[in-house]
C-alpha positions in Angstrom: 0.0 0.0 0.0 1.7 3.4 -1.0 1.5 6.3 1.6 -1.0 8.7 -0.2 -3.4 5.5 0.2 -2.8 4.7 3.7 -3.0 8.7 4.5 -6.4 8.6 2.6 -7.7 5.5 4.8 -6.2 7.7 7.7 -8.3 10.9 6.7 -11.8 8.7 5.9 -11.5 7.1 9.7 -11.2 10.6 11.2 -14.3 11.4 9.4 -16.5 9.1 10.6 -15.8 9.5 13.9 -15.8 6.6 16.9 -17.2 3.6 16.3 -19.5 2.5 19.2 -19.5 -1.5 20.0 -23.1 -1.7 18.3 -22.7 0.0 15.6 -25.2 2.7 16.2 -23.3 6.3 15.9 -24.9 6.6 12.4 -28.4 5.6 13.4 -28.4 7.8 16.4 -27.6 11.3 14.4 -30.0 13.7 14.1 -31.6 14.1 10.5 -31.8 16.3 8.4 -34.4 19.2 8.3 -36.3 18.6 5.2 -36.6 21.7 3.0 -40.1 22.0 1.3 -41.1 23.8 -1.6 -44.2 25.2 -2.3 -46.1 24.4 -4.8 -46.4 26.7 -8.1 -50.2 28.0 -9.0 -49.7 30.2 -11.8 -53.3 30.3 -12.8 -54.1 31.8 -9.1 -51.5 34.3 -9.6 -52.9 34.9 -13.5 -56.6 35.5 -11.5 -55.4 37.7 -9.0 -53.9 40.2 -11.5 -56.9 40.0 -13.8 -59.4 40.4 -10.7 -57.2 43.8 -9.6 -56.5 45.2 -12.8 -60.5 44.9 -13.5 -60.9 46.4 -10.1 -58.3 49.4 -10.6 -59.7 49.9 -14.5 -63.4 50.5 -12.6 -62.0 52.8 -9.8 -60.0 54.8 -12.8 -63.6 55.1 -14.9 -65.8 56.1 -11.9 -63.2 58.9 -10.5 -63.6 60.1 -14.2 -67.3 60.2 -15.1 -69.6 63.1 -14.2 -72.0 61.3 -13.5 -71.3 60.0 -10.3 -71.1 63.4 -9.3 -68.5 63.1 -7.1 -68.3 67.1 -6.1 -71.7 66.7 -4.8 -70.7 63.6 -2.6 -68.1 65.4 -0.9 -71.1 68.4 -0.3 -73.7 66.1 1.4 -71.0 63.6 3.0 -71.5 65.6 6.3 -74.1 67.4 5.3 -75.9 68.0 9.3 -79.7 66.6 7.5 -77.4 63.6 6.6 -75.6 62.9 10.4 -79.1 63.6 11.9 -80.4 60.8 9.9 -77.9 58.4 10.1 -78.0 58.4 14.2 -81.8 57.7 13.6 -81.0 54.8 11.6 -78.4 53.9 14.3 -81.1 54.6 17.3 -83.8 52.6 14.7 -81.0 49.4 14.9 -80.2 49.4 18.6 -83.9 49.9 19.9 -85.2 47.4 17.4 -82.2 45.0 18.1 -82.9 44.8 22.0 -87.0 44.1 21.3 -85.5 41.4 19.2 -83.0 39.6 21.4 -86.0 40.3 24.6 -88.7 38.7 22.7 -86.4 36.0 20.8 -85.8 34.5 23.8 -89.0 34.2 25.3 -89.8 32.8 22.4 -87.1 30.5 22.2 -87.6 29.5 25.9 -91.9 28.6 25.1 -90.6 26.7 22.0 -88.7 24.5 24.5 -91.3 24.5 27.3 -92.9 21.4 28.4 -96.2 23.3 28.0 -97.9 22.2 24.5 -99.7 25.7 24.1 -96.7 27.6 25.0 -94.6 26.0 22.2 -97.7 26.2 19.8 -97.9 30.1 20.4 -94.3 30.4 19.2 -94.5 28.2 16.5 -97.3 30.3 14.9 -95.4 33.4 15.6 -92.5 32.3 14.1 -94.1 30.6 11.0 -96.2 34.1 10.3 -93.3 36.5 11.1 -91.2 34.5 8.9 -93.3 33.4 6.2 -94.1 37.6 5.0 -91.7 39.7 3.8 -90.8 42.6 6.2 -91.6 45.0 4.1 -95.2 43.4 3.7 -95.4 43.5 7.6 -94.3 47.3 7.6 -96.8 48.3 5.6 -99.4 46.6 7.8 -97.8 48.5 10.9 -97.8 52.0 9.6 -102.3 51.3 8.6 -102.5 49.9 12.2 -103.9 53.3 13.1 -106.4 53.2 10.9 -107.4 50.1 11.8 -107.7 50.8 15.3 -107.9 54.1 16.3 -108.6 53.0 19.7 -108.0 50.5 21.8 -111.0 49.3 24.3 -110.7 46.3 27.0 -114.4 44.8 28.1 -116.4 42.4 27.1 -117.5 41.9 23.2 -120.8 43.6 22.2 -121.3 45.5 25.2 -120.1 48.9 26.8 -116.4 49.0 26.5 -114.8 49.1 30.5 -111.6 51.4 29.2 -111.1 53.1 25.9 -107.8 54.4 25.3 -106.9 56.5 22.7 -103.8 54.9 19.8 -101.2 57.2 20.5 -98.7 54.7 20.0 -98.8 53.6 16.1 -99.3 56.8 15.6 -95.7 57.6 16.2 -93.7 56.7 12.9 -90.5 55.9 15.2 -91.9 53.7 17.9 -93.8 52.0 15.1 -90.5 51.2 13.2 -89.2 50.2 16.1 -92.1 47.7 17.0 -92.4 46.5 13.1 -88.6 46.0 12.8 -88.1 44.0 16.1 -91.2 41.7 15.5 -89.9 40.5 12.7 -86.2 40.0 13.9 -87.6 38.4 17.0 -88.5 35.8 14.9 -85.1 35.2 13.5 -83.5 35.2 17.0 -85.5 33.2 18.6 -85.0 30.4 16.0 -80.5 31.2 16.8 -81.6 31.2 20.5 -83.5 27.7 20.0 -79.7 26.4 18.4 -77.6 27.9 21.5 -79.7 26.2 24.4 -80.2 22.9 22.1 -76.3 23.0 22.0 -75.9 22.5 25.9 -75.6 18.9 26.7 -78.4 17.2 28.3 -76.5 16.1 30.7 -76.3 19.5 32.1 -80.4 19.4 32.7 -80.6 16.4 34.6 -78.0 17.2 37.1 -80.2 20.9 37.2 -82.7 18.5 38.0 -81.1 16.4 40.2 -80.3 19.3 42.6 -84.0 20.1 42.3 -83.7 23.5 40.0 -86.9 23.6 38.4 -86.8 24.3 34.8 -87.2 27.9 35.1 -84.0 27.9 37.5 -82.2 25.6 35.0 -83.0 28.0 31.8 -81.5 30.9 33.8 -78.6 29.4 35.3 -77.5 26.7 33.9 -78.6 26.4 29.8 -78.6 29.9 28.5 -75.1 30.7 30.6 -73.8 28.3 28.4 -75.5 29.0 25.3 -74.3 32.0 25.1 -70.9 31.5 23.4 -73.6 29.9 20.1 -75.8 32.6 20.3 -73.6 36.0 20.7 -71.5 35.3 17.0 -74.7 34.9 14.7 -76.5 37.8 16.8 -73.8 40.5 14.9 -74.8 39.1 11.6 -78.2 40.0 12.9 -77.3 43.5 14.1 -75.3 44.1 10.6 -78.6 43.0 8.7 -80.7 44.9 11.0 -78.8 48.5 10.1 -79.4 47.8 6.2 -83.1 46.6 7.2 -84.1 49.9 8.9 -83.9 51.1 4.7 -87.3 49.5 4.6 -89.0 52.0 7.1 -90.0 54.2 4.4 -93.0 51.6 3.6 -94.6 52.8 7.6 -93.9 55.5 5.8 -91.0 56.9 8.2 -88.4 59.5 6.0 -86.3 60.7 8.6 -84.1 57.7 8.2 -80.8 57.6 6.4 -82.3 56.4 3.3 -85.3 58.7 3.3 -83.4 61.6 4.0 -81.1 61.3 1.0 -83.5 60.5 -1.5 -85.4 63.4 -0.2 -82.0 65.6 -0.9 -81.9 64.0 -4.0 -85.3 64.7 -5.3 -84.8 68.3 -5.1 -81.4 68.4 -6.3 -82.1 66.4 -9.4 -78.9 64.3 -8.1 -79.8 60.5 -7.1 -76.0 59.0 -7.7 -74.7 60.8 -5.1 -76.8 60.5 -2.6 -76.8 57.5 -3.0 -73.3 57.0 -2.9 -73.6 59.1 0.6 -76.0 57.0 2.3 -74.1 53.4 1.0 -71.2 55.2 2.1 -72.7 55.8 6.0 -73.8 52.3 5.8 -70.8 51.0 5.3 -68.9 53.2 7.9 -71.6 51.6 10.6 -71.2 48.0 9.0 -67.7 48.2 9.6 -67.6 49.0 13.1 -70.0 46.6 13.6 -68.0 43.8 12.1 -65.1 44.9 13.7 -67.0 44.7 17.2 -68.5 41.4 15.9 -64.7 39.8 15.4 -63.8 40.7 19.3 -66.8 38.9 20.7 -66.2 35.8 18.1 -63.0 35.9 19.4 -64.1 36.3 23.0 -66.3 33.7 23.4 -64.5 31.2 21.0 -62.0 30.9 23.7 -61.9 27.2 25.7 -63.5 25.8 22.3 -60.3 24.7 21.0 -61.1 27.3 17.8 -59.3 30.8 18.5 -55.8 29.9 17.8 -57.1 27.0 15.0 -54.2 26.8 12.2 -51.4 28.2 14.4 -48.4 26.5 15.0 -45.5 27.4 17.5 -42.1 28.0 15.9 -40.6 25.5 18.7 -43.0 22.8 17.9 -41.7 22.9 14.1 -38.0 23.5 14.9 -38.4 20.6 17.1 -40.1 17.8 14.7 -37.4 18.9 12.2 -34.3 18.6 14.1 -35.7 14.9 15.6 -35.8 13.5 19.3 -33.5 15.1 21.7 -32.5 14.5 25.4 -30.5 15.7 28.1 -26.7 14.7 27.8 -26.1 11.3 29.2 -29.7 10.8 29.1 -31.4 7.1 27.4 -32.9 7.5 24.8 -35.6 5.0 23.7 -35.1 2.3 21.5 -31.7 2.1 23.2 -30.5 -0.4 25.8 -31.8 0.6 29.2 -34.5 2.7 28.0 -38.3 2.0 29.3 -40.8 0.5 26.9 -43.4 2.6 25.6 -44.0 5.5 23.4 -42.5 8.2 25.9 -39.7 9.1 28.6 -42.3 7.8 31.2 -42.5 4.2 29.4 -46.3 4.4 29.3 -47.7 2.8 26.4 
């Protein structure tokens, strides 16, 4: 053997390293982190580009034509007859919203009662105030003055005992108000139904067992707990309420957002931009309320196992890359010595 070989031999030992007795030093290293690549989508990308450059090419056209009348947006935008309105469509949302959530879950509650008239009542209210279209029911609200001009308690076909005068339809706000949250009531009580259905029976029979009557277990054991069902969908609700309270002008109520800008218009001669003003109020209030409506999500999605959904820790990932570690001079498994079993512990 010449001496470049034998150095060569010399050089490849060093290399490798000791050689335990079993012939493990290879198997025991560490491997390697494998490097993934992403997948290409070039048609996504293609989309993407197509999808802005269609968006930009509309923005470009409507800052250009005249008859958007863009001058006249930036007049009315806060315009005082325009802010007045829009906190009535506000105070038309809120009051209508809390009728709603008040009688949905009364509602909810008789649909669930042992009592077979209570849950008939709510069945029929929910069928009718579901099965018209609101502004159908609107229209009925705003003639219930006519219908009954006053209201009398006694006994049929005789001498009325009280007459008293209908001085509440006859206010177009507090009508609204009542015509709007009828008809949501309907829609909450059905999302009120789904959160106490969600609590586990279980839950009711040891109500029961501690001898809570049903009453005592609605309020403080079921609807506690339904709560983290029912507050997410009741934003939506909110959010569809505020575009709802457009529909007002069928009582007939114009002091709303809607009816005040197309009262604007009608004397200006200018229905795009007022238009364009009231969309763009509606939007400002839908997007605070979505932005409330993502805190509360993300308040009562916490213990469900859904608020940090799709994150991973860094250390988690660094870890399953680099392989099983241990302490120096620790055993690990597979090895002589080492427990059986799938952990340190050797529990299987």
């Amino acid at each position: 053997m010449s001496r470049a070989e034998s150095d060569g031999m010399i050089e490849a030992d060093h290399g490798r390293g000791p050689r335990s007795g079993s012939g493990r030093a290879a198997d025991d290293a560490p491997p390697e982190a494998i490097v993934a690549i992403p997948l290409r989508h070039p048609w996504r990308i293609l989309i993407a580009v197509v999808l802005v450059l269609g968006l930009a090419v509309f923005v470009l056209d409507a800052a250009q034509r005249p008859d958007y009348g863009w001058p006249e947006v930036g007049k009315y935008i806060f315009d005082r007859r325009i802010s007045q309105a829009a906190w009535v469509t506000l105070s038309l949302t809120i009051y209508a919203m809390i009728g709603a959530i008040v009688i949905g879950l009364v509602l909810a509650i008789m649909r669930l009662s042992p009592n077979p008239v209570l849950k008939n009542i709510a069945w029929l209210y929910i069928w009718i105030f579901r099965g018209t279209p609101v502004y159908v029911q609107l229209v009925f609200w705003g003639l219930v003055s006519l219908i009954y001009p006053v209201f009398t308690l006694g006994i049929p076909f005789m001498e009325p005992w009280v007459t008293i005068p209908n001085g509440i339809f006859t206010n177009l706000f507090i009508t609204a108000v009542i015509g709007l949250g009828l008809n949501e009531a309907a829609y909450m009580s059905e999302i009120v139904r789904a959160g106490l259905l969600s609590v586990d029976r279980g839950q009711e029979e040891a109500a029961t067992a501690l001898a809570l009557s049903w009453g005592q277990t609605m309020r403080f054991v079921v609807v506690p707990q339904a709560m983290k069902i029912i507050i997410p969908p009741t934003g939506n609700e909110v959010i569809s309420m505020l575009k709802t309270t457009s529909l007002v002008a069928a009582i007939p109520l114009s002091i709303d957002l809607y009816g005040v800008s197309r009262g604007i218009s009608a004397v200006t001669f200018t229905p795009v931009p007022l238009l364009i003003v009231a969309s763009l109020w509606y939007l400002l209030f839908t997007s605070v309320l979505m932005v409330g409506q993502h805190f509360i999500e993300k308040r009562f999605s916490r213990g469900t196992g859904r608020a940090d959904s799709g994150r991973r820790s860094p250390t988690s990932d660094t870890a399953q890359a680099a392989g099983p570690t241990a302490a120096p001079g620790a055993v690990l498994p597979g090895e002589p010595g080492a427990p059986l079993g799938n952990d340190f512990g050797g529990k299987g």
